[in-house]
N, C-alpha and C positions, 0 to 999 in steps of 0.2 A: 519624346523629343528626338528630333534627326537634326545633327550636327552633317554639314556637305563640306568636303575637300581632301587636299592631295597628300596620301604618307607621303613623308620624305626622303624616305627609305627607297621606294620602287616609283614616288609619283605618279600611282595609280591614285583615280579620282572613288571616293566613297561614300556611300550615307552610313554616319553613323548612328546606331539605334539605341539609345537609351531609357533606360524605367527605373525606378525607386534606387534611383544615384549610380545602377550597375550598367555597364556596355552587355547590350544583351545579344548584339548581331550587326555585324557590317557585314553591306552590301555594294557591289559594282556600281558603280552611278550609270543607271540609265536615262540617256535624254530625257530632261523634261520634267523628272522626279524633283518630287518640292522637298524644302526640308523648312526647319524652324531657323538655323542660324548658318551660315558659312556661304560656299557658293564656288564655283568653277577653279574661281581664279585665288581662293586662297588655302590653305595647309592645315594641317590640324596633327596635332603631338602628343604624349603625355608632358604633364605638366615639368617644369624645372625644378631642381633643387640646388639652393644655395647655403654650401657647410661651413659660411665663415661672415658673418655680417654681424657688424660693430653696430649699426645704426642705420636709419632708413627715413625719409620723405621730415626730414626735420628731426628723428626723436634719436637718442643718444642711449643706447643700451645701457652704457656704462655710468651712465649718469644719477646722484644718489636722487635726481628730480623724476626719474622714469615713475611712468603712472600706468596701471595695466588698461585706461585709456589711448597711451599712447605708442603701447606698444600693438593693438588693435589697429591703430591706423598706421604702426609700419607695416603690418602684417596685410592689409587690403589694400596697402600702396605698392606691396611687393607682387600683389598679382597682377595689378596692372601691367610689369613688365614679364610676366609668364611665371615668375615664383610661385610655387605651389606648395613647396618645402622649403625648408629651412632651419637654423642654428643661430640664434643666437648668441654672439660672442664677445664676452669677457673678454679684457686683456690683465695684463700685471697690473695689482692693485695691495692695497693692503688687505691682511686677511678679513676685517673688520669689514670695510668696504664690498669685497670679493661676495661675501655673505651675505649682505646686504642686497648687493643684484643678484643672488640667487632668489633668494626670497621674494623679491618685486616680482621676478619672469615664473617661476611657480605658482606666487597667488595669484598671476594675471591669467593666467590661464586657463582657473578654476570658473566653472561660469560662463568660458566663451569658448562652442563648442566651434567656432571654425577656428581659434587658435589652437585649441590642444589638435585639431587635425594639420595646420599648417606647420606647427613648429616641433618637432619630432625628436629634438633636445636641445642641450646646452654645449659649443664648443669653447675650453678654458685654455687660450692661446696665451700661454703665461701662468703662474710666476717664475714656472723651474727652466728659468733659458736661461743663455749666456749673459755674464755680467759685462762683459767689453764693449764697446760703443760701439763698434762696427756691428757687429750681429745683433745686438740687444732692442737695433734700429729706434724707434721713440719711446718705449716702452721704461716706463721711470725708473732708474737704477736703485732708489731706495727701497722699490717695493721687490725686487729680483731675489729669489731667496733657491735654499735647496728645496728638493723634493722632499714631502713628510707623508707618510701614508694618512697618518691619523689627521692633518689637514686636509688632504682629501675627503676623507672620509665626513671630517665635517661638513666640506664643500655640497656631496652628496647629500646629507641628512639636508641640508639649507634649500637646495635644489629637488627634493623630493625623488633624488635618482638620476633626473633627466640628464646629468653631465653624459654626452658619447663621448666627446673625441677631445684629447688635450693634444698640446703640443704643447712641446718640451725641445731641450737640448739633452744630446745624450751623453755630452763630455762633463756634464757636474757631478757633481759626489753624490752617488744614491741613484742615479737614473736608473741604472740598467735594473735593477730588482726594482725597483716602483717600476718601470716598462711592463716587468713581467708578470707584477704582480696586477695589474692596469685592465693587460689586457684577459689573464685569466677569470676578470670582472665584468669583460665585454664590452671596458674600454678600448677606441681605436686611438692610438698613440700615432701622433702625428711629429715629424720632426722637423724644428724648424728655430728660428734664432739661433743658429748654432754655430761655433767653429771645432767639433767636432774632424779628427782623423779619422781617414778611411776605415779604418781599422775599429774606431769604436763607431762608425756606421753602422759595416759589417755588426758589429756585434749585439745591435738594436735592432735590426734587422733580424736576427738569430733569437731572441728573445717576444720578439712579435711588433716591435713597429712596421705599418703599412703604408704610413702616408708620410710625404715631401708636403707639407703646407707653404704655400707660396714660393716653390720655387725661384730662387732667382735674387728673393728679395729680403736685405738685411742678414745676407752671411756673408764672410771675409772668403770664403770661395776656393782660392788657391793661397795655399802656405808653398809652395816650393813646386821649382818647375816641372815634376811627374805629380804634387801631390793636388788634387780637384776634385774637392768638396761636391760642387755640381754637376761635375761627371760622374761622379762615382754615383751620386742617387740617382742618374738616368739608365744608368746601365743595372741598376740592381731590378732583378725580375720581379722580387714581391713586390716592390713598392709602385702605388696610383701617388701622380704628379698633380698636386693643384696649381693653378697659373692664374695671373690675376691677368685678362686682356684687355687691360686700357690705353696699349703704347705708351704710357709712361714709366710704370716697373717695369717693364721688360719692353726694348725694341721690338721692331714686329720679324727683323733676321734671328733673332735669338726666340721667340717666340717657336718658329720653321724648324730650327735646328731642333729645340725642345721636342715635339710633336715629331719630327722623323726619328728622333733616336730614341723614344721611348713608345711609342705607336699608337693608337690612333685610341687603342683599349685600354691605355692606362694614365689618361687625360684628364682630369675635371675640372670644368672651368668655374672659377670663384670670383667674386666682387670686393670682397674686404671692403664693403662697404661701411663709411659713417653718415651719422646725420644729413651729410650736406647731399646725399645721395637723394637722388629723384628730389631735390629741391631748387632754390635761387643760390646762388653765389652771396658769399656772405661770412660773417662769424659763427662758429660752433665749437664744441666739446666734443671731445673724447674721451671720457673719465676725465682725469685733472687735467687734459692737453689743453690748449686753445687752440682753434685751428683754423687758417683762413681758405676759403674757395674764394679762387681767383675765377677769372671769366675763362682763363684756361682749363677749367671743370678739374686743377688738380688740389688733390687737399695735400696745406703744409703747414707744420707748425710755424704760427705766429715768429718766434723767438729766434727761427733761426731756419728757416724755409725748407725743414726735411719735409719727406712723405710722410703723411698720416693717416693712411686706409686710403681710401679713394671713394670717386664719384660716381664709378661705372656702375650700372644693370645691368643683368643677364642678357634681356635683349639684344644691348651692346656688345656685350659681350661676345656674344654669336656670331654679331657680323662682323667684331673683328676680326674673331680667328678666321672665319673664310678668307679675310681679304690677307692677313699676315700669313696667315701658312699657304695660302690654296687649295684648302679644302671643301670639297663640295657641304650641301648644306644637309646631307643626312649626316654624315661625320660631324657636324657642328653642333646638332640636336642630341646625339650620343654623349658628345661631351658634357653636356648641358643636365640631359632628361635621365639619361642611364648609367652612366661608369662607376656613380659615383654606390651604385646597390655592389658592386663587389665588397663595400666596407660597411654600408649600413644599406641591409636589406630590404628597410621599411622606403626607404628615399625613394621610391619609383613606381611606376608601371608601365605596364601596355596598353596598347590596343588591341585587346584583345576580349573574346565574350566571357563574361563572370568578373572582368576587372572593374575597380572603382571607375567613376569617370572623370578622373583628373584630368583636363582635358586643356589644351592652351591651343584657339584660331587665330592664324597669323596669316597674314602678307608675306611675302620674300620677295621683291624685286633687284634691289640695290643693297638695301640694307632690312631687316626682319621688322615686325611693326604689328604687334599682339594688338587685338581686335576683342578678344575678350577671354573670358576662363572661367572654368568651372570645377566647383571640390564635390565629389560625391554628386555628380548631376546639376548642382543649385550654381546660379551661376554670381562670379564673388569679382567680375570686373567685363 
């Protein structure tokens, strides 16, 4: 198979050559040269990975209705918009419940050999965050508890391992030793729902937290006029910044400033997608939420019109940050394709000879527009 089109990176034109799923040789496109899929005028990438999806094209992760039918058709609606990886994600739940989607996203996987290659793990954005209204954002307060190793641990046995990445608060009782002891298990600890001080940042940071999970959104921010919550995690070196870019949680100036003060390599763009994602406007769940899509593509709880994940694809995604930051569109596919292997190595690849051929053909005019994609060579949209 020869895939035809332009890295993003240099906008040099290629044929790429592929055999039994591997990139086995790109070549200069010379006039004239035929290929099976792409063509002059459009791009060709590794695939995307997304470390925080609630739900997708109708199905509701958290939902005790989730069927490993239905989680097959988020997972081949999510390559429709260039997903090629991704997560899975839990939020605060009861532990009874929590277990329960572990088990549904495990046995579903068992069986369907393009899901265990799409979904790469479990991320559990919750239960051990802030108990305050302000950070705790929709996440139900009766379920919010401290951190317990040995709930975790059951967490793991339910989920068969697959949990990577929690996010947590690091100002509750017990974080900093579960952070440490987290990631000496080769969990990535993400921080996030928090009104954490600079001070016990720093010191999650110092223990091995690596990620800012959604920046921006459902923390109290600044307690006092030097103290900034969201400064402080932009200026901290270790930590990779995930951003949800729908112009909704984040304006697209605050968006700019994000991305210049933390730089272009410590970016990953996330969807925090739910159900209502890649579908109609409409009624949906979140776990126990109800949540309306409005025609304004943003999800809010019924009860009282917060944010409740959101509508956006990667796709989307991409052409926003170009148009909110100003960045060109190889910087946009880094965000997207690559940044995110500094914390989970398995999330990516190249284009390069001997790599898989995760592959996503696009368009880029005005805004990006996936054309089609391929796992391991076979192509899945």
């Amino acid at each position: 198979m020869i895939l035809q089109g332009k890295i993003p990176e240099t906008r040099s034109l290629v044929n790429v050559i592929v055999e039994n799923g591997k990139i086995i040789r790109i070549e200069p496109y010379q006039k004239g040269s035929s290929c099976d899929f792409g063509g002059t005028d459009l791009y060709v990438c590794p695939g995307f990975f997304d470390p925080q999806v609630n739900g997708f094209a109708g199905v509701d992760f958290n939902s005790p209705l989730l069927t490993p039918e239905g989680l097959h058709h988020a997972g081949r609606s999510l390559a429709s918009t260039g997903v090629m990886h991704f997560f899975p994600t839990l939020i605060t739940s009861s532990h009874e419940r929590m277990v329960h989607q572990l088990k549904i996203i495990a046995g579903g996987l068992r069986g369907d050999p393009l899901l265990q290659k799409m979904c790469l793990g479990i991320h559990l954005e919750g239960p051990y965050i802030s108990p305050k209204d302000a950070p705790r954002g929709v996440h139900p307060r009766e379920f919010v508890r401290l951190p317990r190793w040995e709930e975790l641990e059951k967490f793991q046995e339910a989920g068969q391992g697959l949990i990577k990445c929690v996010t947590l608060a690091p100002e509750v009782n017990g974080a900093i030793p579960f952070i440490k002891k987290a990631v000496a298990r080769g969990i990535v600890i993400g921080i996030g729902h928090t009104d954490a001080s600079e001070e016990l940042i720093e010191e999650a940071v110092e223990v091995g937290a690596r990620l800012c999970s959604h920046l921006g959104n459902a923390p109290s921010g600044i307690s006092s006029r030097y103290q900034n919550l969201i400064r402080k995690q932009l200026l901290m070196d270790p930590l990779m910044v995930s951003i949800i870019m729908d112009g909704v949680h984040l304006p697209p100036n605050v968006v700019k400033h994000y991305i210049q003060a933390k730089g272009m390599d410590h970016i990953i763009l996330i969807t925090d997608s739910m159900a209502g994602a890649g579908a109609s406007p409409g009624r949906y769940t979140l776990g126990e939420l109800d949540i309306e899509v409005g025609p304004d593509r943003a999800a809010r709880l019924v009860e009282n019109s917060r944010l409740a994940g959101s509508t956006l694809t990667m796709d989307r995604a991409i052409t926003n940050v170009i148009r909110f930051a100003g960045i060109d569109l190889a910087s946009a596919i880094q965000m997207a394709a690559k940044n995110a292997q500094t914390l989970f190595p398995e999330s990516g690849g190249e284009i390069l000879p001997g790599q898989s051929a995760n592959l996503v053909l696009f368009e880029y005019q005005d805004e990006l527009i996936v054309k089609s994609a391929w796992m391991d060579g076979k192509k899945i949209f």
